[in-house]
The first five atom37 places (N, CA, C, CB, O) and aatype in JSON, in Angstrom:
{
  "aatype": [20, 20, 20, 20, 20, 20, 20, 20, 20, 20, 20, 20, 20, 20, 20, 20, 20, 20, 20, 20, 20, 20, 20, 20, 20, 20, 20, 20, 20, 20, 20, 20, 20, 20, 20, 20, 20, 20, 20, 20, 20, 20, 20, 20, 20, 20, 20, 20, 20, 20, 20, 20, 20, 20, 20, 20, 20, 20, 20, 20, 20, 20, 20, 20, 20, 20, 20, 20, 20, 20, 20, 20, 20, 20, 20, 20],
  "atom_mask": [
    [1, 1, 1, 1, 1],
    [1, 1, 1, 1, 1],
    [1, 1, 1, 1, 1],
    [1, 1, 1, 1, 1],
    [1, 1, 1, 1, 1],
    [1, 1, 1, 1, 1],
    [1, 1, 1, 1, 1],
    [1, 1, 1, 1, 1],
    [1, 1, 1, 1, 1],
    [1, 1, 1, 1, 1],
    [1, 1, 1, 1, 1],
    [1, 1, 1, 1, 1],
    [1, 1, 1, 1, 1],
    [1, 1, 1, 1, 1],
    [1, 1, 1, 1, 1],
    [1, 1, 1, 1, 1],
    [1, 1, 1, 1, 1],
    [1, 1, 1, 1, 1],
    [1, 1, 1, 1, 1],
    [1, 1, 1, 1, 1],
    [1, 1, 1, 1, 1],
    [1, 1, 1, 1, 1],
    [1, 1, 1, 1, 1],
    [1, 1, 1, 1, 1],
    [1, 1, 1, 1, 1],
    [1, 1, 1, 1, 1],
    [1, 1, 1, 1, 1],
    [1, 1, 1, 1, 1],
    [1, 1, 1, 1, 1],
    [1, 1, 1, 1, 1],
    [1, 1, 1, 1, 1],
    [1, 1, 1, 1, 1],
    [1, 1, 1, 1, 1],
    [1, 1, 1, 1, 1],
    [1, 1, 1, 1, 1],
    [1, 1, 1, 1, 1],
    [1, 1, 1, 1, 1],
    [1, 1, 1, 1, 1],
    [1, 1, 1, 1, 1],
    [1, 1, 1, 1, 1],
    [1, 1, 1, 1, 1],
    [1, 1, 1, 1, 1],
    [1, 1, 1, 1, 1],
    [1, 1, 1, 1, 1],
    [1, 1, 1, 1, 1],
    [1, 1, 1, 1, 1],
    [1, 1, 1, 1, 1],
    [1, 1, 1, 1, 1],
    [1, 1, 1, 1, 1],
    [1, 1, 1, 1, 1],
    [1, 1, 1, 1, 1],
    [1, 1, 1, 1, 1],
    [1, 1, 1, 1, 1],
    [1, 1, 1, 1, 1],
    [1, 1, 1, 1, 1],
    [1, 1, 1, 1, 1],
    [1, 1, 1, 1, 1],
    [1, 1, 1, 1, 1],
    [1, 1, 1, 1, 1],
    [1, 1, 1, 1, 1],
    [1, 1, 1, 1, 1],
    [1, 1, 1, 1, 1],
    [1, 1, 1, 1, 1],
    [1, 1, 1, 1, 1],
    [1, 1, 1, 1, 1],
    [1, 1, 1, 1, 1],
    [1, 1, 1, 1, 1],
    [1, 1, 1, 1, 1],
    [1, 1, 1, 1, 1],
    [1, 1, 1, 1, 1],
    [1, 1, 1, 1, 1],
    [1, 1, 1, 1, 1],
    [1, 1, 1, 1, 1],
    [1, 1, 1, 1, 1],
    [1, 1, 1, 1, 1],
    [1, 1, 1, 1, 1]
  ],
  "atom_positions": [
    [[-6.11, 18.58, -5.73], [-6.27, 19.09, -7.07], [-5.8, 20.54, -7.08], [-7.75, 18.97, -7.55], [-6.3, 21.39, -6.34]],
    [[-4.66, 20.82, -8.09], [-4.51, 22.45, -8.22], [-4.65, 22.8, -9.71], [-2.95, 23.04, -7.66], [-4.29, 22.1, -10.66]],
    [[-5.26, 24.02, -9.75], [-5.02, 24.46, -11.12], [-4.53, 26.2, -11.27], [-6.49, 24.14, -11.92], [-4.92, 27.19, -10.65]],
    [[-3.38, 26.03, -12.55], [-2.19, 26.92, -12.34], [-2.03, 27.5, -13.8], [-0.78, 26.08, -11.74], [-2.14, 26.89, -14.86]],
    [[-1.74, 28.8, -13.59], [-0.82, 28.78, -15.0], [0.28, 28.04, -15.4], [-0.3, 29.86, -15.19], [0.75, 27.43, -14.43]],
    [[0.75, 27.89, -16.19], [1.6, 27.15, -16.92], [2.62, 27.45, -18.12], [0.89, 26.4, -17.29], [2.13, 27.07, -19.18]],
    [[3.7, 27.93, -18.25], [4.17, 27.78, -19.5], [3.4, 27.9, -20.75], [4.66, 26.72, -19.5], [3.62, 27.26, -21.78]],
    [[2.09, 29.15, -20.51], [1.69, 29.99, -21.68], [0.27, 28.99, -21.53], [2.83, 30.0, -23.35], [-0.48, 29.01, -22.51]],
    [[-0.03, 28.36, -20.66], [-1.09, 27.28, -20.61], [-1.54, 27.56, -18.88], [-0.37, 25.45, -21.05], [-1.29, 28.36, -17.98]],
    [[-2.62, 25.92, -19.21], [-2.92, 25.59, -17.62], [-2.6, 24.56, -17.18], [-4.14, 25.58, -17.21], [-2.92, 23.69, -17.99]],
    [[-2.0, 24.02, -16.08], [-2.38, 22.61, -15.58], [-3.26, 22.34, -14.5], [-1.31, 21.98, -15.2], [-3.77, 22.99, -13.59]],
    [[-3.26, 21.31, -14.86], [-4.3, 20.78, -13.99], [-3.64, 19.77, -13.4], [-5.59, 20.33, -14.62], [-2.97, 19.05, -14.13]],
    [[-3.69, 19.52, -12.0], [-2.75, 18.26, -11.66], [-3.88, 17.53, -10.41], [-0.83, 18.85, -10.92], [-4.49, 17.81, -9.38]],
    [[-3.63, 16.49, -11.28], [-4.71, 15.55, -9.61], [-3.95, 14.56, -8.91], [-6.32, 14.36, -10.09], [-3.26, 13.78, -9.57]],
    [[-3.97, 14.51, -7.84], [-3.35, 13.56, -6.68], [-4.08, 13.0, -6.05], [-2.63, 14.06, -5.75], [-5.07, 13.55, -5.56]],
    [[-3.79, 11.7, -5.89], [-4.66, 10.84, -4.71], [-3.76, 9.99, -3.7], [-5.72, 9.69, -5.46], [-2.77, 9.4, -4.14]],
    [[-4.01, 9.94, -2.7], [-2.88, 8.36, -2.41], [-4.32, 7.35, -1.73], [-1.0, 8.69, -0.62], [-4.56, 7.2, -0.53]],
    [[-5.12, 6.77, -2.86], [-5.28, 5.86, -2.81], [-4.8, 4.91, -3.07], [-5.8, 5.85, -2.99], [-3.6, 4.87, -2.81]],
    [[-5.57, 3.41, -3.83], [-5.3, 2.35, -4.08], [-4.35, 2.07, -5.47], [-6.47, 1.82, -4.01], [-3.57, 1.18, -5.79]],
    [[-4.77, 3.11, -6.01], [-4.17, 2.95, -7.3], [-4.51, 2.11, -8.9], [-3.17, 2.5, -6.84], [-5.63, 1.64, -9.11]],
    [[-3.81, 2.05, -9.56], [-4.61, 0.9, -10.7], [-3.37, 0.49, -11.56], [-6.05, 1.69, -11.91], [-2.38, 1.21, -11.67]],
    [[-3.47, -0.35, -11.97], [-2.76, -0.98, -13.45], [-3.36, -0.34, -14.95], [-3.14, -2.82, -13.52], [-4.12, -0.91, -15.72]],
    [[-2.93, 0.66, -15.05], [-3.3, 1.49, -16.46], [-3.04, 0.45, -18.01], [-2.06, 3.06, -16.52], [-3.5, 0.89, -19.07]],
    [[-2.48, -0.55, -17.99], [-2.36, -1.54, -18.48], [-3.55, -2.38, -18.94], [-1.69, -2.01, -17.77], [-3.92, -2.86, -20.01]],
    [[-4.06, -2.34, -17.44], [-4.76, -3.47, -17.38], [-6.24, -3.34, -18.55], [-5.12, -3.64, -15.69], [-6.99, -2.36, -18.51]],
    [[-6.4, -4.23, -19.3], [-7.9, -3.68, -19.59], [-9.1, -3.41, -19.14], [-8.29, -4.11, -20.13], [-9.7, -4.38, -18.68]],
    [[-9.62, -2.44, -19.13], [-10.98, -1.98, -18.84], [-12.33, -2.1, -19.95], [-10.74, -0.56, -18.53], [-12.25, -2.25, -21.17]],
    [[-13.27, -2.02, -19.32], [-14.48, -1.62, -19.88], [-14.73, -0.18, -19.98], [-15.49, -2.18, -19.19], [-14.13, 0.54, -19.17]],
    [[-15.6, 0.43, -20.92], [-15.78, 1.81, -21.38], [-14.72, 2.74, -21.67], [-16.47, 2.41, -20.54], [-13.71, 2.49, -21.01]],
    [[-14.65, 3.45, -22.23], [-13.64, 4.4, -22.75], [-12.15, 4.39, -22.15], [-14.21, 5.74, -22.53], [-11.13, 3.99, -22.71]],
    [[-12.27, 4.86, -21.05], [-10.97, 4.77, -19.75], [-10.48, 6.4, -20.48], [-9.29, 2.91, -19.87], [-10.84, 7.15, -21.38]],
    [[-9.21, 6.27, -19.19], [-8.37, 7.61, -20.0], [-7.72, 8.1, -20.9], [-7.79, 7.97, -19.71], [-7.49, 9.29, -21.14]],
    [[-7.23, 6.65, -21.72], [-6.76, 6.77, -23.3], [-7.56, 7.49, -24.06], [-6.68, 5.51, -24.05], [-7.28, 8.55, -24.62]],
    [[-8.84, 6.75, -24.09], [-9.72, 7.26, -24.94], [-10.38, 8.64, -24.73], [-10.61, 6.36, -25.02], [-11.18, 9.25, -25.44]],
    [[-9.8, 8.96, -23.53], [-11.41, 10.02, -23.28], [-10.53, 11.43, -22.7], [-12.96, 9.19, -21.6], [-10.55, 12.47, -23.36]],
    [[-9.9, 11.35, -21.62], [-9.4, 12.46, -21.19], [-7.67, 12.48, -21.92], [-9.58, 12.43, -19.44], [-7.34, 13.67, -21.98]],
    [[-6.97, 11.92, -22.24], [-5.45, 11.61, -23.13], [-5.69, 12.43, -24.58], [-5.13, 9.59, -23.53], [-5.04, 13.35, -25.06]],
    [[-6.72, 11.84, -25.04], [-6.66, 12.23, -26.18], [-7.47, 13.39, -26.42], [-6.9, 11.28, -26.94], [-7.19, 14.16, -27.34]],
    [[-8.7, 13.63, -25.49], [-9.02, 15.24, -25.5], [-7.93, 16.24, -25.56], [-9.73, 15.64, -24.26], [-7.85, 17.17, -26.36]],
    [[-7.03, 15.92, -24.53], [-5.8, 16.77, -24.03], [-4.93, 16.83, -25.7], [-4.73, 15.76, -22.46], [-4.36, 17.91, -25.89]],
    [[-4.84, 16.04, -26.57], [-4.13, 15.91, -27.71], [-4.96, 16.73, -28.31], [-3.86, 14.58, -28.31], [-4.36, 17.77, -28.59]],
    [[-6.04, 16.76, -28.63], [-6.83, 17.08, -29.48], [-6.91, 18.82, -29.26], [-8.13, 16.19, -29.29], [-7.29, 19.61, -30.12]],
    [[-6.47, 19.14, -27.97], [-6.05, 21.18, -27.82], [-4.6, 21.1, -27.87], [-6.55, 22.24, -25.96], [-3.98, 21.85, -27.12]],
    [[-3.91, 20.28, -28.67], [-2.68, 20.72, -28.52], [-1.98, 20.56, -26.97], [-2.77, 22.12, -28.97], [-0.85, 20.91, -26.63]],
    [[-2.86, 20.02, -26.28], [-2.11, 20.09, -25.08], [-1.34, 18.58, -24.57], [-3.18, 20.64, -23.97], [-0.98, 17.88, -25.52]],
    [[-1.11, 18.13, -23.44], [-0.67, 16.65, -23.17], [-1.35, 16.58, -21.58], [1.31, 16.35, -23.28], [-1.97, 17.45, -20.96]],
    [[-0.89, 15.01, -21.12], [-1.27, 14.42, -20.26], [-0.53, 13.64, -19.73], [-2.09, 14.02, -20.48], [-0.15, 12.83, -20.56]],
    [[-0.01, 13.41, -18.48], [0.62, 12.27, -17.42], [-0.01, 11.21, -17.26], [0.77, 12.65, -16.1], [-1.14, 11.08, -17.71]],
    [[0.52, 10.39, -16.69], [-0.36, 9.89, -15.62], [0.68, 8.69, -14.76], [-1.92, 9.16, -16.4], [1.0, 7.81, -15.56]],
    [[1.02, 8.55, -13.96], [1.37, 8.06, -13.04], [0.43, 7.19, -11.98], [1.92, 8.97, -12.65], [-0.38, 7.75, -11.26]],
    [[0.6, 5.96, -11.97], [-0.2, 5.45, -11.12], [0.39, 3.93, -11.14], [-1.75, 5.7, -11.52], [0.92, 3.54, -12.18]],
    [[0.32, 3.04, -10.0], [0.41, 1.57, -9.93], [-0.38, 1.14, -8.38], [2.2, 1.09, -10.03], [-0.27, 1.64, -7.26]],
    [[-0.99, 0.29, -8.76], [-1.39, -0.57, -7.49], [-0.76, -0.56, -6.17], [-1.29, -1.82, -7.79], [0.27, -1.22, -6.05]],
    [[-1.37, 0.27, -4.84], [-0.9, 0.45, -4.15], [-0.16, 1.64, -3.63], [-0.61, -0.25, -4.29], [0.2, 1.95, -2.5]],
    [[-0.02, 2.28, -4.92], [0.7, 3.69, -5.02], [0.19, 4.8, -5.26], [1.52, 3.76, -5.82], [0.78, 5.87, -5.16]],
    [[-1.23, 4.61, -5.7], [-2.19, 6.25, -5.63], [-1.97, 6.01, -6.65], [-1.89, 7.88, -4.95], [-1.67, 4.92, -7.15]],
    [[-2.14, 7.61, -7.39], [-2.59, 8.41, -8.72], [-1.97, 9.32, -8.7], [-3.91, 8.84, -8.95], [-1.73, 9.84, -7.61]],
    [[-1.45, 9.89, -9.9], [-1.52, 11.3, -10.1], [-0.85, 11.89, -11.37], [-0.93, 11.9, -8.95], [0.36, 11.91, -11.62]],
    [[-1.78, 12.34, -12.08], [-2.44, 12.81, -13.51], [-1.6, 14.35, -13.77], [-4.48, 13.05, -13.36], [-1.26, 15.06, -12.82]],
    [[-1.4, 14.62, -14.92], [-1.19, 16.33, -14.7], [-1.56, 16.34, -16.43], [0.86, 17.13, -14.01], [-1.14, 15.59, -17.32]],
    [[-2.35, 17.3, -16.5], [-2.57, 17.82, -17.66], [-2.68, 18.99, -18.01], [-3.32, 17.44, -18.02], [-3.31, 19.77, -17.3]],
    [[-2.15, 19.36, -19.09], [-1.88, 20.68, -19.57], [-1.98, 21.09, -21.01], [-0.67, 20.95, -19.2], [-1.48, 20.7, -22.06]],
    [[-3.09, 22.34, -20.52], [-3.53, 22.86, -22.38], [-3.08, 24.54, -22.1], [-5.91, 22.67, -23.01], [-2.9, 25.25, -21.12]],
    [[-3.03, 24.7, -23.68], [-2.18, 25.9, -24.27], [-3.56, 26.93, -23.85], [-1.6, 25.76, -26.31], [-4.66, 26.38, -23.76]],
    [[-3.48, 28.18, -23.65], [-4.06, 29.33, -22.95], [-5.05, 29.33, -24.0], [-3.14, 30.73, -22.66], [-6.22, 29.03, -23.77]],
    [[-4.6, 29.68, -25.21], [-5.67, 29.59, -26.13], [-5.52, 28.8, -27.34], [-5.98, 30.8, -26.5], [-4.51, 28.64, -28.03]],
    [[-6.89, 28.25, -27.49], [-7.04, 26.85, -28.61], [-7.51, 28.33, -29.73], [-8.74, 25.04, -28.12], [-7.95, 29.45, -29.5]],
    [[-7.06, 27.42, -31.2], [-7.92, 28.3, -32.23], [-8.56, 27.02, -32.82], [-7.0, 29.4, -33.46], [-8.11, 25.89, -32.64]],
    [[-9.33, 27.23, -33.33], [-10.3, 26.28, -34.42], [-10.91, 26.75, -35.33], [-11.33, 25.61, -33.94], [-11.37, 27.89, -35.24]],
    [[-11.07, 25.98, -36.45], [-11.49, 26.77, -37.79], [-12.85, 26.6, -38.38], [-10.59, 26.39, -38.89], [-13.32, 25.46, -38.37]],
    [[-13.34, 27.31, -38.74], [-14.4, 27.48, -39.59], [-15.74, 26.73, -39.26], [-13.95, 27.12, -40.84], [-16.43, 26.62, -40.27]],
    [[-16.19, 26.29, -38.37], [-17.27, 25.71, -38.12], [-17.07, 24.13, -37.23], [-17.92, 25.65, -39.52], [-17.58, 23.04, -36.98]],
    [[-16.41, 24.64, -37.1], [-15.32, 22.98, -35.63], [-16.36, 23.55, -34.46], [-12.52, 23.36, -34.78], [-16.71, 24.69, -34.16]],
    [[-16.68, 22.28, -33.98], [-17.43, 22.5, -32.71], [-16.02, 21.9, -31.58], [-19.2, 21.41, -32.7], [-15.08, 21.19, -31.9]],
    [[-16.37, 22.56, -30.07], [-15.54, 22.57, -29.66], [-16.7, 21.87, -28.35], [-14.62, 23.85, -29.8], [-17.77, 22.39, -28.05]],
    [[-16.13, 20.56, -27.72], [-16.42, 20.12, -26.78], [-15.64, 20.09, -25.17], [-16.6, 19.19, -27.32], [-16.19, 19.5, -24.24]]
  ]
}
């Protein structure tokens, strides 16, 4: 795991060489579409992800240095 400046941002990049997964495949509970993809959308920022069965992981995500939000937005 490193975390870096970035092109006016941060990334965050995770690596594994485990087992890997089928991001395809369906899951139960949220997964990363729902939960960490679209957080990353939701600051303006984006998300990777690279992974197949057998081939590890590895994610990189990246948000802008500073988020603004307006008027009474809670920020999670």
């Amino acid at each position: 795991m490193s975390v870096l400046p970035a092109h006016g941002g941060v990334l965050v990049t995770v690596v594994d060489d485990g087992c890997g997964f089928d991001p395809g495949q369906a899951r139960t509970g949220l997964g990363l579409r729902q939960s960490v993809l679209a957080r990353m959308r939701e600051v303006a920022g984006s998300a990777t992800l690279d992974t197949a069965p057998g081939r590890g992981t590895h994610i990189e995500l990246w948000a802008p240095a500073a988020v603004s939000c307006r008027a009474g937005q809670e920020v999670s």
